[in-house]
Structure formats: structure tokens, C-alpha cells
N, C-alpha and C positions, 0 to 999 in steps of 0.2 A: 818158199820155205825150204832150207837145207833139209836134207835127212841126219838124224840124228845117230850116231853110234850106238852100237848094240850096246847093253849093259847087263851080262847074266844076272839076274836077280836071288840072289842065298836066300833070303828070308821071306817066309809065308805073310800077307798080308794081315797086319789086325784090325781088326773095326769095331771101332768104342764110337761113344758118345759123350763131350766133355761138356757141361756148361761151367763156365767160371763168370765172374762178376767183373762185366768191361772196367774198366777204368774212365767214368765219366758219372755224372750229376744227374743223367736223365736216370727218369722213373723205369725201373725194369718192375713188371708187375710180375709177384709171384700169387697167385691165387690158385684157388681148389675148385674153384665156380665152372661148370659148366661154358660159359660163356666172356671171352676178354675182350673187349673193346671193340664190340661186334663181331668177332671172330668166333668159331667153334676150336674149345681147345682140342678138340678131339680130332677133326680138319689138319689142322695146324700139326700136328705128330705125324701129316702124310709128308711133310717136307723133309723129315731125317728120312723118312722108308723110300724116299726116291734117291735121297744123297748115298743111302747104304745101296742100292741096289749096283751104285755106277763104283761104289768103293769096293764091295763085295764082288766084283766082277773083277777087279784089276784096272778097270779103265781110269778110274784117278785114285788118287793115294789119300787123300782126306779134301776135306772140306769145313769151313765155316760159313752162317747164313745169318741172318739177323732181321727181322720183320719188324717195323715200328707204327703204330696207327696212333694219333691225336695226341701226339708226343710221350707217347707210354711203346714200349719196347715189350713186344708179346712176344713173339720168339730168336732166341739164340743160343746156338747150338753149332759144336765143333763134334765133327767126323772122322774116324779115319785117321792119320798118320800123317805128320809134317816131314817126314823123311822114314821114309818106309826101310831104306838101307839100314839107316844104325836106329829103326823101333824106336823113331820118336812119335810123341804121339801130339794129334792136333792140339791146340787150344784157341778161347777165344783170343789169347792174345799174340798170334803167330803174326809175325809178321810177313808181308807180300809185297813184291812187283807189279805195281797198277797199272803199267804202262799206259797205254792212252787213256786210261779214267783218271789220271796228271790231266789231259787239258782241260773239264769242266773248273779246274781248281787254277790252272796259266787263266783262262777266260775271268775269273771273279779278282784275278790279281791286277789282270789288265783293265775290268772295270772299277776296280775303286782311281784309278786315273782318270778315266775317261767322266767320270761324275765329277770330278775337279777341273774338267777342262783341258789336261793335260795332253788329249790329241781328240779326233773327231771321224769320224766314222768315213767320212769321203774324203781322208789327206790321204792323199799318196803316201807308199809307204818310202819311197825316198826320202820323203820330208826326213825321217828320222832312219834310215838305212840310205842310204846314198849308194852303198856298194850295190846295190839290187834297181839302179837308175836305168833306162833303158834295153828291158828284157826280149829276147825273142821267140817266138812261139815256133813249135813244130810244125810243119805242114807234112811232108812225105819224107820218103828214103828209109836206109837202114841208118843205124845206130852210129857207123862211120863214116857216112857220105848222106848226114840230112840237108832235109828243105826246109828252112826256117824262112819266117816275115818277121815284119816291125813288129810289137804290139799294138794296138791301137788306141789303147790306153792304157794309165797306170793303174795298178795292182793298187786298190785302196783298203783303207783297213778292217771294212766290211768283210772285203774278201777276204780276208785270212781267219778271221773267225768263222766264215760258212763254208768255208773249202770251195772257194769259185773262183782263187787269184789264177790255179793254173798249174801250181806247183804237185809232183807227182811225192811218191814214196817208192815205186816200183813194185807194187804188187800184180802189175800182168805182166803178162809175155808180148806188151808194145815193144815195139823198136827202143820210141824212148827212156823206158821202165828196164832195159838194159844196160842205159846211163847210171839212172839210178840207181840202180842194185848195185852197180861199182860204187857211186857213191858214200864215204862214209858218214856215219849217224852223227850226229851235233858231239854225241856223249864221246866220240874217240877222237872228235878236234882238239887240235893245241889250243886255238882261240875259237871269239867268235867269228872274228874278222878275217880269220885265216877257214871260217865255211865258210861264211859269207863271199869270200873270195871264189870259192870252188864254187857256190852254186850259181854264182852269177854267169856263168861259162855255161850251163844247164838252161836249155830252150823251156819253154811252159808247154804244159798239155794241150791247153787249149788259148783263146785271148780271153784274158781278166775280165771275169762277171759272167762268163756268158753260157759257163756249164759247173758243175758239182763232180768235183775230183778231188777223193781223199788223200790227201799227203802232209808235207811238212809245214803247210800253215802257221799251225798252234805253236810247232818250235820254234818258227820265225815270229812268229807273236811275244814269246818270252824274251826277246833276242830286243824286242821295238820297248817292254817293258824296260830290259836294262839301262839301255841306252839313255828312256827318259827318267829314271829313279837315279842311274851313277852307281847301281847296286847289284850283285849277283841277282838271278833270279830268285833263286833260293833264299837269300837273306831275306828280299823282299817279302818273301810268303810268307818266314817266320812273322814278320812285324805286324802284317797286317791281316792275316787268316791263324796261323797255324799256335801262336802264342794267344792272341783274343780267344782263339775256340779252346784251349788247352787242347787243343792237336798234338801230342806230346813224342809222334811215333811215327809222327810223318819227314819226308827230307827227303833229297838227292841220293843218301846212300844211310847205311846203316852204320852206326858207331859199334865201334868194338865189343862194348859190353852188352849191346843188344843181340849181336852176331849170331847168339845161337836161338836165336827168336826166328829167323828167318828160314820160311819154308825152303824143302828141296821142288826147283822148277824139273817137271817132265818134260817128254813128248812121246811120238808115234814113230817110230822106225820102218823100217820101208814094206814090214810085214803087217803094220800098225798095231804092233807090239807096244806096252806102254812102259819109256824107258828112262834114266837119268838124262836129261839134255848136258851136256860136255860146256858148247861156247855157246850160255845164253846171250841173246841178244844186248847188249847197250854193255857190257858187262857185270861184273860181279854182283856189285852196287856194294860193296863193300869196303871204299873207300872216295872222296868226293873225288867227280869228275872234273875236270877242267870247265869243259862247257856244261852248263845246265840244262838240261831237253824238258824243254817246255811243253812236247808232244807226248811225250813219254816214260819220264825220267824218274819218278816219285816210286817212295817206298810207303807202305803206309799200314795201318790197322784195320780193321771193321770197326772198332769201337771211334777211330779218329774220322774214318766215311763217313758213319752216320751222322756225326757232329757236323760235317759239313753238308753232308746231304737235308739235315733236317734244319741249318741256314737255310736252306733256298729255299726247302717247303713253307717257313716263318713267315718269308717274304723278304729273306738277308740278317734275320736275326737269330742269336741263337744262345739262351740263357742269358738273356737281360747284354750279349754286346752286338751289337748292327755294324757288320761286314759293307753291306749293300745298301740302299734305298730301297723302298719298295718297289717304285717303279723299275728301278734297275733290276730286280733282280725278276717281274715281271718279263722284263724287256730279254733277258738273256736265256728265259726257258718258253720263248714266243717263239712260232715258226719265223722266218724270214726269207725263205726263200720263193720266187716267185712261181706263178700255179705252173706253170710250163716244166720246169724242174722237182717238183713232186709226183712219186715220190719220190727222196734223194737218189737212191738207187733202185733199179728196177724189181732186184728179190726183198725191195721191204715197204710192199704194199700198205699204203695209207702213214705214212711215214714221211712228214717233214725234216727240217733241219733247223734248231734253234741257233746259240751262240755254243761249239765247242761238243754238241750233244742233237740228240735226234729226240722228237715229241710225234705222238700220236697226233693226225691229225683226223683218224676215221679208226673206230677200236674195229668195228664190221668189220674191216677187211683185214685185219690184224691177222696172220695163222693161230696165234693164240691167244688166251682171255689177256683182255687189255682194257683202258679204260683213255676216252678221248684227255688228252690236256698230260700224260704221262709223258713225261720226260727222264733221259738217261743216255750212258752209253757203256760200254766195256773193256779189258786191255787184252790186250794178244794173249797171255797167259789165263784166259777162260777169268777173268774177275768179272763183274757185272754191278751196275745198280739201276733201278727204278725210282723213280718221283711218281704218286700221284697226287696232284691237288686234288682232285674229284672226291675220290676215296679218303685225302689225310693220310697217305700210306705211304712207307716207305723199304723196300726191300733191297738188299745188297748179297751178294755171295760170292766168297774169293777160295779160290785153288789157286793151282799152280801147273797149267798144262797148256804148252804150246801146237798147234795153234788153237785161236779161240775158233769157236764154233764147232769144232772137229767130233766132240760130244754135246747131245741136246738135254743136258744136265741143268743150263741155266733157263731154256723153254718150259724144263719139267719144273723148275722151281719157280716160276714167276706162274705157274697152270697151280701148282699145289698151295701156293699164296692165295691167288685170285678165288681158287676155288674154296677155301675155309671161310671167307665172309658169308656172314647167316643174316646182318641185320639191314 
């Protein structure tokens, strides 16, 4: 991660608490009772006192969160300041850079094909990428004088949903992951075919299936979508997620008139001072990109998440329209990775890897309260959601602070959820 430029800050921090009335059909329960759909409403008020504490400090500039149990919506609530600079103030309907919580929703694009037959789980992904036909894997060296081999096999389409084809993003300090960080992002190519050209010059981390490496997958998964629809990726999602859910605020970028709905993203300065970020990643998102980042790419609401988040808990349905099948959508919040590779990575103890997203597969070893069968994931800029089927619960919470994890703002809040259940 860059360091970000200073940015003196004029103006004192304010911290409000906004709730406004999402823009959706689901049941938001307003009651005076003691007790909301097994929760303690009085529990449930420790989720703003953890969000104030981190906004109150300076570490993030606001915050929105949103709790849903057995399709009733108990808590939601805006924090804080959508651009602390010119004293704007959160709302529930701020809009946000989701970055890789886009792929849970590339993944549900790429199965409404896959339930029609459209491609199959062990086709090579040449069958429909050709430019990515004979890949070679890293063995040793530096970055300008590597040791690659053949691959042994093709990269099949399992793999690009569970992160095992091989393909990096560049988030260490490997030799090869200094390819990558040259690399550009899908969203600053001219075409697809002019990345797909560059990456195919680009060795694999490891050989196909045979390890759990986060990278560009899901973008190349969007990229295997177009190819078989004839259609942006974007269009696609409108026709068949984003229009059926009235998704109405989700997309590639932001339309003009929405423009000032969109939060300002932070970060951490080299003091870890919390500051404006300059060149955020993928850019602006303020007008469409060429290529569509499948990985990454999406702008989007809490009120349009949960809509889609509360599809998958359904079982692919949601307000009388089915996105998914049952089994399908079963199938894409199921672990899949084999027990040798659990957990996915080593700091997230009892931690599988579904289609696109990570599921609990042991809450015991979990650092914090969790519950077996939870599913989810989050985007670089600190956004977050949870699945539980166990519980019927569903929680989300979006900022705008790069990188993620850098504050334990979304651990406190998934601890101050878990912990308001009384029944």
C-alpha cells in the first residue's frame, strides 16, 4: 500500500447519529418493546458507542451499519461524517466503494449461467479465454531473471472462484508480487483483451488447484461472464441482480446526479495519521470505466447490500423474485476447499472458502463471536458483511478507510451484533 499525502485538516470532527428510512420494501421494525426479534434493544445501542468511539477518536470519519434478523431490519444507523472536509454528514444513503465485496455479487452473475449450462465448473478457462492458453508458473529468481515451468494443468473455472488458479494481486513483498504491483488494474485497461494480453506474460503463483492465493480470479471471472453473455459485465448485473432486487445504487461508477452521495475515501499517512487519500485505487468511480473489474469495481448502498445479502440468506430469493436456485445458492456459500488448505489463510483460524467469500467452518476457533455456517467478506476501503444462516442474521458496515483491517472497527462490530442476542 502507498503512503498517502498529508492532508492538514481545518475542520474539528462532528459526530451525529443519522437514521433515515433505506429506500427498500423490507420490514424496518420500529418498536418501544424491550426486546426485537431476539435481540436486546438496549445491546444493540452498543453498536453506535463502538462506531463513536473510532469516529470520536479521528480514526474514521463516519460510518453506516445495518443489522437484519428473520427478514426484519433491527438496526440502522449512520455516524459520523461522509466528508469530514466540507462537514458533510453521514447518511443511510451515502454511497460507497465496495471493492472486493463486487465479487460475492461477479460470483452470483457468474452463477445464474452456470445453472443454465452455460459453462461447467472443470472447463478450462481457455475454453472461453483463449489469451490465458498455456500459462507458466513461478519457480525461483528475481522479478527480472525468473524460473518458470509448464503448468501442469489448466486453470479451470473452479479455480477462479476459490482463488487456487494461481493468479496473484501483489500484496507481498514475492519477487513475483513485484510483477504485479507493476501491473495495471482491469479498471485502467483500454480493453479486456488488451489485460488479458498483459497478463498472460504474467507467470502463476503456484500450479492451478494446488494452493489458496488471493488475486485477480473474480476479475477474470467477470471477463469469462462477458465473453459468454456478448455483454458488459455491468449490463449483465443490471438485468439479472441489480434491476430484479431494485438495486437501484449499485454500478461501475457513480452517475452525475448521484455524485454528491458519495463518501470521501481516507487513509493512514506514514504517522498513521487519518487523512484524505489523493489517488484512490481503481479510480474516481465517477465515470464508467472501460473495463469492468469484476474483483473490485462496484459502487454501491447498505440499503442495495442488504437486498442482496438477504437473497442468499432466502436461499437466492428475495421479495417474491429468485436470483439463484436453492441449491445454487447453497452451493456458493458452502466451503469448497479441500481440508489440507483450511484454513484459507493461516491468520483466519477455522475459516474455509466458499464461491467468492469465506464461511466459518469452526466459530471455537474464530478470534471473535461467530457462529458455524457464517458467510461473507469485505473491500479494501474497511466495508464488511456477514451471513448467518444459523442465527437468520444478517450485518453489514461500510466506511471509507484504506486499508481494510488497519482499524478493528468491523471485529467490534460483528462482537457488539453477536453480543445483543438474548433469545
Amino acid at each position: 500500500m502507498k503512503p498517502y499525502s498529508f492532508i492538514a485538516l481545518c475542520l474539528l470532527l462532528a459526530a451525529c447519529s443519522v437514521t433515515s428510512q433505506p429506500n427498500q420494501q423490507a420490514n424496518i421494525v420500529e418498536s418501544n418493546a424491550e426486546y426485537i426479534q431476539g435481540f436486546s434493544k438496549a445491546r444493540l445501542g452498543r453498536i453506535d458507542e463502538a462506531m463513536l468511539r473510532y469516529i470520536e477518536s479521528g480514526k474514521l470519519a463516519g460510518t453506516v451499519t445495518l443489522v437484519a434478523r428473520n427478514q426484519d431490519i433491527v438496526h440502522v444507523s449512520a455516524n459520523g461524517m461522509k466528508n469530514r472536509e466540507t462537514n458533510e454528514v453521514m447518511t443511510t444513503d451515502t454511497l460507497f466503494r465496495i471493492y472486493s465485496m463486487t465479487k460475492p455479487i461477479t460470483v452470483v452473475a457468474a452463477l445464474t449461467l452456470w445453472e443454465q449450462g452455460k459453462f461447467h465448473m472443470n472447463d478450462p478457462i481457455e475454453k472461453y479465454l483463449p489469451e490465458l492458453a498455456n500459462l507458466k508458473v513461478y519457480v525461483s529468481g528475481p522479478a527480472d531473471d525468473m524460473v518458470v515451468e509448464d503448468s501442469e494443468r489448466s486453470i479451470r473455472m473452479i479455480d477462479l472462484f476459490l482463488h487456487t488458479a494461481g493468479f496473484s494481486y501483489g500484496f507481498t513483498n514475492s519477487e513475483l508480487d513485484k510483477l504485479y504491483r507493476a501491473f495495471p488494474p482491469p479498471a485502467s485497461s483500454d480493453t479486456v483483451e488488451s489485460f488479458l494480453a498483459q497478463l498472460a506474460d504474467l507467470p502463476l503463483n503456484h500450479q492451478p488447484g494446488s494452493q489458496y492465493h488471493y488475486g485477480i480470479n473474480t476479475d477474470v471471472l467477470g471477463f469469462v461472464v462477458e465473453r459468454i453473455t456478448g455483454k458488459k459485465l455491468g449490463q449483465y448485473m443490471q438485468e439479472v441482480i441489480f434491476d430484479p432486487l431494485n438495486m437501484t445504487d449499485t454500478g461501475f461508477y457513480v452517475p452525475a446526479e448521484k455524485a454528491h452521495r458519495l463518501a470521501q475515501i481516507y487513509g493512514a499517512d506514514r504517522q498513521g495519521k487519518t487523512v484524505v487519500v489523493e489517488n484512490e485505487p481503481l479510480g474516481d468511480f465517477l465515470s464508467e470505466p472501460a473495463v469492468h473489474n469484476g474483483g473490485g469495481g462496484l459502487v454501491s448502498s447498505i440499503d442495495d447490500y442488504y437486498k442482496f445479502a438477504q437473497m442468499l440468506l432466502n436461499g437466492g430469493e428475495y421479495n417474491g423474485v429468485r436470483i439463484l436456485g436453492r441449491k445454487t445458492a447453497e452451493y456458493m456459500t458452502s466451503n469448497h476447499l479441500p481440508e489440507h488448505l483450511v484454513p484459507y489463510e493461516q491468520n483466519r483460524p477455522g475459516e474455509g472458502y466458499a464461491l467468492g467469500m469465506s464461511v466459518t467452518l469452526d466459530a471455537n476457533q474464530v478470534m471473535f463471536m461467530s457462529s458455524d455456517g457464517n458467510y461473507g467478506w469485505g473491500g479494501a476501503a474497511s466495508t464488511y458483511f456477514r451471513v448467518s444462516p444459523e442465527e437468520n442474521m444478517i450485518m453489514i458496515s461500510m466506511t471509507q478507510f484504506l486499508p481494510s483491517n488497519f482499524h478493528a472497527h468491523n471485529n467490534d462490530f460483528r462482537n457488539t451484533v453477536y453480543q445483543a442476542l438474548v433469545d
